[in-house]
C-alpha positions as CSV (number, residue, x, y, z in Angstrom):
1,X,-6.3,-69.7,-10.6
2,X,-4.4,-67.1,-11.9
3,X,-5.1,-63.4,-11.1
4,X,-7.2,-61.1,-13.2
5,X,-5.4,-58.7,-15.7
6,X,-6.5,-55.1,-15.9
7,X,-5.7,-54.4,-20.1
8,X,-6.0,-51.2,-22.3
9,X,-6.7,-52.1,-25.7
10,X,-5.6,-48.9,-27.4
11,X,-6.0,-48.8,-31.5
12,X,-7.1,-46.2,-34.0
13,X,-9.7,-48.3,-35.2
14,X,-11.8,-50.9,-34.2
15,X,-15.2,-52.5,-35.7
16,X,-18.2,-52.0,-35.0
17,X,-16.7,-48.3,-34.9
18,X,-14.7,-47.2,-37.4
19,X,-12.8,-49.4,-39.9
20,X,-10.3,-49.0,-42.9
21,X,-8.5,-52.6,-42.6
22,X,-7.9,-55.4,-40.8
23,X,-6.6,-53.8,-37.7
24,X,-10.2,-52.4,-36.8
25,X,-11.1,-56.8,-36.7
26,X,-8.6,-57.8,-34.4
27,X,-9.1,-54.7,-32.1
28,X,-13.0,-55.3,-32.5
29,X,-12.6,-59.2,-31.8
30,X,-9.7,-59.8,-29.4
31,X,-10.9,-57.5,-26.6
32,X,-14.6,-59.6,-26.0
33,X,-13.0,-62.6,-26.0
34,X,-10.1,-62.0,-23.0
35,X,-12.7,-60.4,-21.3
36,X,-14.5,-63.7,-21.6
37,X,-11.6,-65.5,-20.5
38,X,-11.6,-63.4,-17.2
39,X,-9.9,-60.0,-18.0
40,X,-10.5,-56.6,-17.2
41,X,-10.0,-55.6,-20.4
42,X,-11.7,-51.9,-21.8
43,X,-10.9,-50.2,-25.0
44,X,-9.9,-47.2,-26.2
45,X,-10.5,-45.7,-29.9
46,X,-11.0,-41.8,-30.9
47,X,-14.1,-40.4,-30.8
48,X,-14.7,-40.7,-34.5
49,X,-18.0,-39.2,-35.7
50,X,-19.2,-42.9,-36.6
51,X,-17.7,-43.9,-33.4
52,X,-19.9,-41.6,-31.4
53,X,-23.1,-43.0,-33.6
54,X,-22.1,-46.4,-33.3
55,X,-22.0,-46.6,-29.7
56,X,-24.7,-45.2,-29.0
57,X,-25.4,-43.6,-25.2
58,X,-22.3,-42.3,-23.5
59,X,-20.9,-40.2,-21.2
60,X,-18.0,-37.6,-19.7
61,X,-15.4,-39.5,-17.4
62,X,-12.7,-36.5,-17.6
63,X,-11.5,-33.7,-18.8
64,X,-7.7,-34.1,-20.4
65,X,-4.9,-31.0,-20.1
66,X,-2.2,-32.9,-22.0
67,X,1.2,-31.3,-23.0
68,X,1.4,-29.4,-26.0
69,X,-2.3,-29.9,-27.2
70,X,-4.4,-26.6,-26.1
71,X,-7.7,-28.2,-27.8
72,X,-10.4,-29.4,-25.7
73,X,-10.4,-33.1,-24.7
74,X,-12.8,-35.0,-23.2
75,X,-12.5,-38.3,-22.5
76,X,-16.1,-40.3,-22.8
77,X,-17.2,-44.0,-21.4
78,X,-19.7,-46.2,-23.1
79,X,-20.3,-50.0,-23.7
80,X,-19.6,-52.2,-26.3
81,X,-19.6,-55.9,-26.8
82,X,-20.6,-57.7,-24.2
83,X,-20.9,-54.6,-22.0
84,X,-16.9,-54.2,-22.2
85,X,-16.0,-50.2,-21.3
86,X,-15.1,-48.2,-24.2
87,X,-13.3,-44.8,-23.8
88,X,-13.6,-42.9,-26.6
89,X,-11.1,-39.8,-26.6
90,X,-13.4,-37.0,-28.0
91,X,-11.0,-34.2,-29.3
92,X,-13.5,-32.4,-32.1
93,X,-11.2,-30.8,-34.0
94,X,-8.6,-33.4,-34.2
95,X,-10.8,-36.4,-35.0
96,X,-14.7,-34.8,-36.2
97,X,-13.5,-34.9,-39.9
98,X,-14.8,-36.3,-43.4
99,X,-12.9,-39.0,-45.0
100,X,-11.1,-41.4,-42.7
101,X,-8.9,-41.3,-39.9
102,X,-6.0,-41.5,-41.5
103,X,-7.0,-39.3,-45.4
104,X,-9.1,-36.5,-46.3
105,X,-11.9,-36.8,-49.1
106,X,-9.1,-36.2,-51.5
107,X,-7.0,-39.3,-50.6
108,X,-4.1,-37.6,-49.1
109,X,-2.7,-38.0,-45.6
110,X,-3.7,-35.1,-43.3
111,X,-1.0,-32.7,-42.5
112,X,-1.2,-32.6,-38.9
113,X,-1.6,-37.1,-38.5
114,X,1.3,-36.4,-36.2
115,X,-0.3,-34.0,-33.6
116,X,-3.9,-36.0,-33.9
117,X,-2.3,-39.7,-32.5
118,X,0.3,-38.2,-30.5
119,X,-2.9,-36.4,-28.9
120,X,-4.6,-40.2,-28.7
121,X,-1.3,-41.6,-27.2
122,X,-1.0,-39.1,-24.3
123,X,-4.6,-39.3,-23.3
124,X,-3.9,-43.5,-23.5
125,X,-0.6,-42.1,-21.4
126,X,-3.4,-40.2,-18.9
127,X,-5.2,-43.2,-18.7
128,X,-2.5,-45.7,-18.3
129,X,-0.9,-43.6,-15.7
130,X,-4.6,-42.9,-13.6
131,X,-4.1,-39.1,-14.2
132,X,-7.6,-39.6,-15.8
133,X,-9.5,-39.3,-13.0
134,X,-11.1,-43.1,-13.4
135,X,-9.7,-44.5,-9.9
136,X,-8.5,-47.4,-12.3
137,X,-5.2,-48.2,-13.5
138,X,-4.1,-51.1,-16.0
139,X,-1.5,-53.8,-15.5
140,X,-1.0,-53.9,-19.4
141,X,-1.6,-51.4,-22.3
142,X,-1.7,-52.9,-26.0
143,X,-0.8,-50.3,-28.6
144,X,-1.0,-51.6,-31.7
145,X,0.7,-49.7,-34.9
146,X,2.3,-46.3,-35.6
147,X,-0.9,-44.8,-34.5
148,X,0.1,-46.1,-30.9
149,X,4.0,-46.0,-31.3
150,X,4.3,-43.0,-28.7
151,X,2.3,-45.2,-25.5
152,X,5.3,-47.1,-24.7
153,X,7.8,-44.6,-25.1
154,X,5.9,-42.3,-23.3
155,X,5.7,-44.5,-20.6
156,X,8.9,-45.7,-20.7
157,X,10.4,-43.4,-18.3
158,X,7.2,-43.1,-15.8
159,X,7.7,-44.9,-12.1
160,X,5.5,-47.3,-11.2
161,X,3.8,-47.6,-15.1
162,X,2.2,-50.5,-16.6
163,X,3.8,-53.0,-18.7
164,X,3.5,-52.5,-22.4
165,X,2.6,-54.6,-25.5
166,X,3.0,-53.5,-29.4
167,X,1.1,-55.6,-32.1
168,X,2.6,-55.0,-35.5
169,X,-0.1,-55.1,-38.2
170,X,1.8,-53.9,-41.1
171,X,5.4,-52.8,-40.7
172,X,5.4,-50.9,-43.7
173,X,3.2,-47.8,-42.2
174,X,5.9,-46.6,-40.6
175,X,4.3,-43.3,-38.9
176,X,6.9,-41.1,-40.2
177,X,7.5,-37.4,-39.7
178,X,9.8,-34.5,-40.3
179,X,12.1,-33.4,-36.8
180,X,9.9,-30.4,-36.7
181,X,6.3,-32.5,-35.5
182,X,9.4,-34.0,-33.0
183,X,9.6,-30.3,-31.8
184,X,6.1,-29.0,-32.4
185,X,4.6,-32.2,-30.3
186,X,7.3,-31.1,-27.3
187,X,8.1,-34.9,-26.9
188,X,10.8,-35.6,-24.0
189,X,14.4,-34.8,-25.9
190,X,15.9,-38.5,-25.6
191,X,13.8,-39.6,-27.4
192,X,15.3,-38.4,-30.4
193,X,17.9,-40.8,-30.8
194,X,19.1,-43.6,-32.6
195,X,18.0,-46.3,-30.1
196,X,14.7,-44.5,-30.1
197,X,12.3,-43.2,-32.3
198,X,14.4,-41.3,-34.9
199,X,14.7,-43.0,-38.0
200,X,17.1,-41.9,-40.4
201,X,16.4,-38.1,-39.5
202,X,12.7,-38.6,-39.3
203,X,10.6,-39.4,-36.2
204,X,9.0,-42.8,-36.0
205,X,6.3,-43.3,-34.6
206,X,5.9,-47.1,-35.1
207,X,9.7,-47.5,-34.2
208,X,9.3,-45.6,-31.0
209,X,6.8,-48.6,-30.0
210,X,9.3,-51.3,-31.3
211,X,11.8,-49.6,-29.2
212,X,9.9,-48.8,-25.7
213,X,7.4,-51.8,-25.5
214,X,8.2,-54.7,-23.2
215,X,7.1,-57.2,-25.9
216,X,6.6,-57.0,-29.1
217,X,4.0,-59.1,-31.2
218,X,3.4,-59.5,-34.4
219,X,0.2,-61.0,-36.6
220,X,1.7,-64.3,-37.5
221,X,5.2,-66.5,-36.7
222,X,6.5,-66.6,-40.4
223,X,5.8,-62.4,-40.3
224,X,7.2,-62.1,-37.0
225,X,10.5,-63.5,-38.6
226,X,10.1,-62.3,-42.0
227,X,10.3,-58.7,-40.7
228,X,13.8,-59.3,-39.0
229,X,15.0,-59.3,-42.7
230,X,16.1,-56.4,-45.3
231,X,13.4,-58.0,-47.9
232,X,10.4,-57.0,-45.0
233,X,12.1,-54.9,-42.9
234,X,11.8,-51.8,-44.2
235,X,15.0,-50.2,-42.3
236,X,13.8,-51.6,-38.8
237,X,15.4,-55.5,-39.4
238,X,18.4,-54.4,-37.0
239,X,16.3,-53.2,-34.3
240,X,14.0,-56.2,-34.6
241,X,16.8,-58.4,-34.7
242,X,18.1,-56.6,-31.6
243,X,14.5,-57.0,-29.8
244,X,14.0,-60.6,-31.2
245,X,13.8,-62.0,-28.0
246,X,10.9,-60.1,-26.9
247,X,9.3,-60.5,-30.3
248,X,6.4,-63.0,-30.6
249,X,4.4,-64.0,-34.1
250,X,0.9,-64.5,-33.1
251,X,-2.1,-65.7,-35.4
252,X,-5.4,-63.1,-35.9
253,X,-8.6,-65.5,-35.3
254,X,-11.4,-65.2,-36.7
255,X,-15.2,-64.5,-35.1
256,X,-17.1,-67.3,-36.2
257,X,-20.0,-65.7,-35.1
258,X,-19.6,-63.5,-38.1
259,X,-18.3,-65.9,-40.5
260,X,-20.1,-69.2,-40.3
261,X,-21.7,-70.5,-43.7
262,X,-24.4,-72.6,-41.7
263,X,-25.8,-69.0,-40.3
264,X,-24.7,-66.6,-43.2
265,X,-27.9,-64.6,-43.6
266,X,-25.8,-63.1,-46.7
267,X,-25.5,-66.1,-48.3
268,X,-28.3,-67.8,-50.9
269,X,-27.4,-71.4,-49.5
270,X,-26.2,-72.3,-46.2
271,X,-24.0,-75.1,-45.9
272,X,-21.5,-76.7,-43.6
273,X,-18.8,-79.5,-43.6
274,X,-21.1,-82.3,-43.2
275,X,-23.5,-80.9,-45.8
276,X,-21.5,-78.7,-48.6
277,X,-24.3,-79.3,-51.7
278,X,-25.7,-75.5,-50.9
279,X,-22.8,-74.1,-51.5
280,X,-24.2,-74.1,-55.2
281,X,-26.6,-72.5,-54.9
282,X,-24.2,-69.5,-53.7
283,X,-22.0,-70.3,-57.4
284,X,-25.3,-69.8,-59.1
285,X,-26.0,-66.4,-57.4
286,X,-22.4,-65.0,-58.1
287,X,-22.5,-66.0,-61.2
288,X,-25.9,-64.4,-61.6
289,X,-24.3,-60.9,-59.7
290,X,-21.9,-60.6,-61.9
291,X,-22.8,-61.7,-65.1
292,X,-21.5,-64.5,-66.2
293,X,-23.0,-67.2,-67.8
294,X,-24.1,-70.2,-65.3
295,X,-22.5,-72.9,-65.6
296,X,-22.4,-75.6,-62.9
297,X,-19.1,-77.5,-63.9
298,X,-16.8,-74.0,-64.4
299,X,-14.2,-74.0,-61.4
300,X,-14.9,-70.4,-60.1
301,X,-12.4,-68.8,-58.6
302,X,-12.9,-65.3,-56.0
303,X,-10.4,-62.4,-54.8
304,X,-11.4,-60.1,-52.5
305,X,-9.3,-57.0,-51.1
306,X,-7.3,-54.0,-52.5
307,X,-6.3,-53.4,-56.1
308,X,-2.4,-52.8,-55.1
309,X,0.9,-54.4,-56.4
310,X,1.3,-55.9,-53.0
311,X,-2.2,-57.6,-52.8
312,X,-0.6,-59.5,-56.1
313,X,-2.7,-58.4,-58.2
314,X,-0.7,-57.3,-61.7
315,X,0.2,-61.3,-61.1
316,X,-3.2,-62.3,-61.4
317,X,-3.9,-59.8,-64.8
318,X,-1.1,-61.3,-65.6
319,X,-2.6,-64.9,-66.2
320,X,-5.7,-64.0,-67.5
321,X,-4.7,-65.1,-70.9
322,X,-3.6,-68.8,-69.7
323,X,-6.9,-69.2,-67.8
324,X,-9.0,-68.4,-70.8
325,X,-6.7,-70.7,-73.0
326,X,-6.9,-73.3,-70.4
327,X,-10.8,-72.8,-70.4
328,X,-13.4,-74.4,-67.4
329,X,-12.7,-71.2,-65.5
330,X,-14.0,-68.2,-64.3
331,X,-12.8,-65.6,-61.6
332,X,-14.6,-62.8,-59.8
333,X,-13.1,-60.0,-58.2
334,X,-14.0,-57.1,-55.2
335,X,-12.5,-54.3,-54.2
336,X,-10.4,-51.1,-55.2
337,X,-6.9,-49.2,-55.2
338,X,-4.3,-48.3,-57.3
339,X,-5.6,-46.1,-60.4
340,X,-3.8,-47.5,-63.1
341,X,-4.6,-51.3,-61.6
342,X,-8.5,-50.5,-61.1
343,X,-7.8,-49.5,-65.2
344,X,-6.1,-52.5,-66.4
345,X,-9.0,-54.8,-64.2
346,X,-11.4,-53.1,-66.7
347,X,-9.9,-53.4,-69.6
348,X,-10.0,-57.2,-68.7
349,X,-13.3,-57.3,-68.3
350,X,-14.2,-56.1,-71.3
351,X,-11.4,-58.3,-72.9
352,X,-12.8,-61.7,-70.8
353,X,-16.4,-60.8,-70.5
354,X,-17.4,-64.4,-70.4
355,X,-14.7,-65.0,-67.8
356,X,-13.8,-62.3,-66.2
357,X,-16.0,-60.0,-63.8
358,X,-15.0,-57.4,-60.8
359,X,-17.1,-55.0,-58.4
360,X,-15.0,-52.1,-58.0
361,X,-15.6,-51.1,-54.7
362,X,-16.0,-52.7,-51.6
363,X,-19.5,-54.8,-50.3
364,X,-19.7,-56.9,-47.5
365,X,-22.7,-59.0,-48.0
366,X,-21.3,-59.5,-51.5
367,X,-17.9,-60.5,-49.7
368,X,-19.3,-63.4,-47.7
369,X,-21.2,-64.1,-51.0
370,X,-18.0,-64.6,-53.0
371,X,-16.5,-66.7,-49.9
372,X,-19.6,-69.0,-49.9
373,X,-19.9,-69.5,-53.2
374,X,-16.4,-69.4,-54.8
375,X,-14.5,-72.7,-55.8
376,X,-11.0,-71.2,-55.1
377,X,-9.7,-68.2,-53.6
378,X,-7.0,-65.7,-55.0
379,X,-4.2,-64.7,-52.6
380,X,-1.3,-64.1,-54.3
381,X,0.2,-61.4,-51.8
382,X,4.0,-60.2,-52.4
383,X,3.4,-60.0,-48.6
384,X,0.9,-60.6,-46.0
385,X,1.4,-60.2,-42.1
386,X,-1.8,-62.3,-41.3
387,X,-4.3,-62.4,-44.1
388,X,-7.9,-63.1,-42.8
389,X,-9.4,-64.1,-46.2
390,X,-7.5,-67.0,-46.6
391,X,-8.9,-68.4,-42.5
392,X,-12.7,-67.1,-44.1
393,X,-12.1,-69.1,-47.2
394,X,-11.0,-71.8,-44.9
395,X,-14.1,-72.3,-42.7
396,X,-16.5,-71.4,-46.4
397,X,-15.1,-74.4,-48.3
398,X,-13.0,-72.2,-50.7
399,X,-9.4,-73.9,-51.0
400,X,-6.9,-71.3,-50.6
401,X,-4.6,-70.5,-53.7
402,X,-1.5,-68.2,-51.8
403,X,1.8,-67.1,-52.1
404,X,3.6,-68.8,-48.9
405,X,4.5,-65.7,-46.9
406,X,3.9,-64.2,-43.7
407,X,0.7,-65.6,-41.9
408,X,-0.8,-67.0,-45.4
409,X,2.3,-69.9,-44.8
410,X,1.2,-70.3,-41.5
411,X,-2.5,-71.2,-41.9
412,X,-2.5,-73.3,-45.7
413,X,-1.1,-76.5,-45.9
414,X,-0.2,-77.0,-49.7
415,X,-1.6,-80.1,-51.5
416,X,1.1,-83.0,-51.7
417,X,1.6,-86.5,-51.5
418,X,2.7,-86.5,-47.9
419,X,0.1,-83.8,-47.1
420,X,-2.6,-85.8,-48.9
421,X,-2.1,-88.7,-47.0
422,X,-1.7,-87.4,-44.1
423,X,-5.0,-85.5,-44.2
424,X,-3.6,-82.1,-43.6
425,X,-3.6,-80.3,-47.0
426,X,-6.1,-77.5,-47.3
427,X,-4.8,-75.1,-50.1
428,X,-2.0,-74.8,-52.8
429,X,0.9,-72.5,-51.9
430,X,3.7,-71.4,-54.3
431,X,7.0,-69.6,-53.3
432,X,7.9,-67.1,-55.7
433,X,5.8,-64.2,-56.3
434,X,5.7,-64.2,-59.9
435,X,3.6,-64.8,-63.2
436,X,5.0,-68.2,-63.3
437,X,4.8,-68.9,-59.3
438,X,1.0,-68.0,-59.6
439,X,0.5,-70.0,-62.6
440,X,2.2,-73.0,-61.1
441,X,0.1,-73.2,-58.1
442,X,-3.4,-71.8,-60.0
443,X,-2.9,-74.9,-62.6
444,X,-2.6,-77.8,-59.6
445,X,-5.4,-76.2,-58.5
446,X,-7.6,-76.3,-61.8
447,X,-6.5,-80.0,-62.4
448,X,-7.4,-81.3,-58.9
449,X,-10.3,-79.8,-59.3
450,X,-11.4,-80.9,-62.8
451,X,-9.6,-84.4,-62.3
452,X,-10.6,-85.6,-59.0
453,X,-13.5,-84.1,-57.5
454,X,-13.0,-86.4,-54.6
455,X,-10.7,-85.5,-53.5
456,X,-11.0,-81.7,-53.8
457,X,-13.8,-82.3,-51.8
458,X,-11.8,-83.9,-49.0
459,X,-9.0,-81.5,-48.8
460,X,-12.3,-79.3,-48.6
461,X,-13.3,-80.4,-45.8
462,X,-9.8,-80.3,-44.0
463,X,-9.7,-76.8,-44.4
464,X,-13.4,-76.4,-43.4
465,X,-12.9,-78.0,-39.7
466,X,-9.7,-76.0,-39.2
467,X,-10.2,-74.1,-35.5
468,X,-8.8,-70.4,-36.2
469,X,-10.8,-68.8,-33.2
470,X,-10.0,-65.8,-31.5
471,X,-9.7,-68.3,-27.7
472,X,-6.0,-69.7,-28.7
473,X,-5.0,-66.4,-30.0
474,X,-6.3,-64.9,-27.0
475,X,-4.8,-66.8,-24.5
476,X,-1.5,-66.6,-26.3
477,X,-1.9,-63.4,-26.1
478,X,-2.5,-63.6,-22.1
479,X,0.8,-65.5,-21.8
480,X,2.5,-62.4,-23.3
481,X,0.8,-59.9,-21.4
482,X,2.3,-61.3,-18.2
483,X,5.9,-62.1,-19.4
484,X,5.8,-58.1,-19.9
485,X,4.6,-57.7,-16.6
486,X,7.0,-60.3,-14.9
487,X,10.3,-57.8,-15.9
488,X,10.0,-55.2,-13.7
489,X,10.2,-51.7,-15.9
490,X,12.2,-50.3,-13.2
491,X,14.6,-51.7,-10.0
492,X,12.6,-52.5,-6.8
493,X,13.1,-50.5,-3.9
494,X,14.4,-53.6,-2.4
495,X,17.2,-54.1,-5.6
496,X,18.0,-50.0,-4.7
497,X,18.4,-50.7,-1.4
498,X,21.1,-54.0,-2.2
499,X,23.2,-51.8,-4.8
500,X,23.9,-49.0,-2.1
């Protein structure tokens, strides 16, 4: 039996806590489950205001003194899931704001984002190091995104420190700042270099973690090579390239304790792969939410997540006009972003009232609503590190309609002949992100589905037995942990000794 790992879990958000996007699931999620599998595993978030609510009794561990931040810190202990440890580093007037942890009320990043998780990384740092006074040091910390960036090259330099592990999210947050936060934040001078965190005369904090980290990991294989080139790269292919063989592509899972249709409390039917008929009654009560008329035999199709150019979505207002002409449709839409796309969403609504509805805003009752009860689900993504949707609309009988990058190519096996009779198809996937690369797909779709109910309902069922559970991603995530732990960060006494 192999022995037990001591992990920090270090991310800027994490649900039940605080979350803006699919980082705070992963860091929510993964954490319970390798504790389950035998790890010492504890978490570390700021002390956000809902944080602080959310986890309810806590208490002071240590006071921090870290360089160059003369606020008070304190770090605090509760438990979460599963009565896992969760540190919460309580610095008032970097992280006891309005708006979210990243924007103020008015949508704009806050000026001082670079002193605020340079403060988080250096009390991880504290922590890491056990100059936090918890008699308890980690074999492993797991930064994940800019937010993070300065753990491993922070500790890069430190005797005797703890393996490191980056997870890449989203490459293009790149945590970037002018030289002078370099200064201001009195970061160790070699750092600012090439090979480290400066990035064409800025300082990165996401590239500092690509740099420093013993392995690297990103949210799916396809991403994980995908980012290696100019089109996803965003600057950092080279490096990537450079650190390929330390870079691993790694599926998010899913918690079906969240996310299984035959418990749903949110939906009006529950159903499962062995009974799907209830999933109707979930059609009829979107239908009914958003005001369409209800109609049984219309293929409804759902989209959930931001109103941005890279979520696809100017594709999908693009094709509005073909659906309607090609009729037996509808589509109903959740979420927000971009101004000017939030605009031209209601202007189609009023132009398609009969087929065309969307929630502006974001509702998650009314998500696993549209997941349970949708036909077909929307993902046409210019990119898409992981995607989670597409693994919900997996397991809720939706078939998956995606543009075949990044993680959604990893998880949906397009309908073909070979595919079909193999048993192994469970969406339709089309390569080139345009009006006609959406249609193409969108139109297979509407025939299978209006053609041969049967089998639509088989290729149904393969996607709703598919296992995307957080235990493989987990333990693949175990196997990485101690590949960073197996290359000594520094010689042995015993290699010093040899060389002299």
């Amino acid at each position: 039996m192999k022995e037990q790992l001591k992990v920090i879990f270090a991310s800027s958000e994490a649900i039940p806590y605080m979350k803006t996007g699919g980082l705070a699931d992963v860091s929510g999620s993964l954490p319970p489950v390798l504790r389950g599998l035998g790890q010492d595993v504890r978490l570390v978030i700021p002390a956000y205001p809902s944080a602080l609510e959310r986890i309810g009794h806590c208490w002071e561990v240590a006071h921090l003194r870290l360089p160059g931040h003369h606020e008070p810190i304190w770090l605090l202990e509760g438990r979460g899931q599963d009565d896992m440890p969760v540190y919460l580093v309580h610095a008032p007037q970097s992280f006891e704001r309005a708006g979210n942890p990243y924007t103020g009320a008015d949508g704009l990043d806050w000026p001082d984002n670079h002193r605020r998780f340079a403060l988080f990384s250096r009390a991880v740092t504290a922590i890491a190091l056990n100059h936090a006074g918890l008699d308890w040091q980690p074999d492993v910390v797991h930064g994940n995104d800019w937010q993070t960036g300065l753990i491993p090259a922070l500790l890069n330099s430190e005797w005797q420190r703890p393996a490191t592990v980056f997870t890449i999210h989203n490459l293009s947050y790149l945590g970037l700042f002018p030289r002078t936060a370099f200064d201001e934040l009195l970061l160790p001078a070699d750092l600012w270099r090439m090979e480290g965190l400066e990035f064409y005369g800025h300082a990165s904090f996401l590239k500092a973690g690509l740099a420093y980290a013993d392995r690297i990991s990103a949210v799916s294989p396809t991403y994980a090579e995908e980012i290696r080139t100019p089109q996803f790269g965003y600057g950092l292919e080279g490096l990537l390239s450079y650190r390929a063989k330390y870079l691993r592509g790694i599926i998010n899972g899913v918690d079906y304790r969240v996310w299984d249709p035959a418990t749903d409390s949110a939906l009006a039917g529950n159903f499962d792969a062995d009974n799907p008929a209830p999933r109707l009654l979930n059609k009829q009560a979107l239908q009914r939410h958003f005001g369409l008329p209800l109609r049984d035999d219309v293929m409804l199709l759902g989209y959930i997540g931001r109103l941005v150019e890279q979520k696809g979505i100017d594709l999908i207002l693009s094709i509005l006009q073909r659906l309607e002409n090609k009729g037996g449709v509808q589509l109903v839409m959740l979420g927000s972003g971009n101004p000017e796309l939030e605009r031209g969403v209601r202007h189609a609504q009023w132009h398609y009232p009969r087929m065309f509805s969307c929630h502006i805003g974001y509702d998650e009752s009314l998500a696993h609503l549209i997941e349970g009860g949708c036909d077909a689900f929307l993902m046409p993504s210019r990119f898409e590190p992981c995607g989670l949707n597409q693994l919900f609309s997996l397991r809720y009988g939706a078939l998956p309609v995606v543009h075949a990058t990044g993680g959604l190519a990893d998880t949906v096996v397009d309908v073909s002949p070979e595919s079909l009779a193999q048993g192994t198809a469970t969406g339709f996937t089309f390569s080139h992100a345009d009006p006609q690369g959406l249609w193409y797909a969108l139109e297979k779709a509407i025939n299978f589905y209006q053609k041969t109910p049967e089998t639509w309902r088989k290729i149904m069922r393969n996607g709703m037995t598919q296992d995307y559970s957080w235990r493989n991603s987990a333990e693949q995530y175990l196997q990485l942990y101690r590949e960073a732990m197996e290359e000594s960060p520094l010689p042995s006494v015993e290699g010093l000794k040899s060389e002299a």
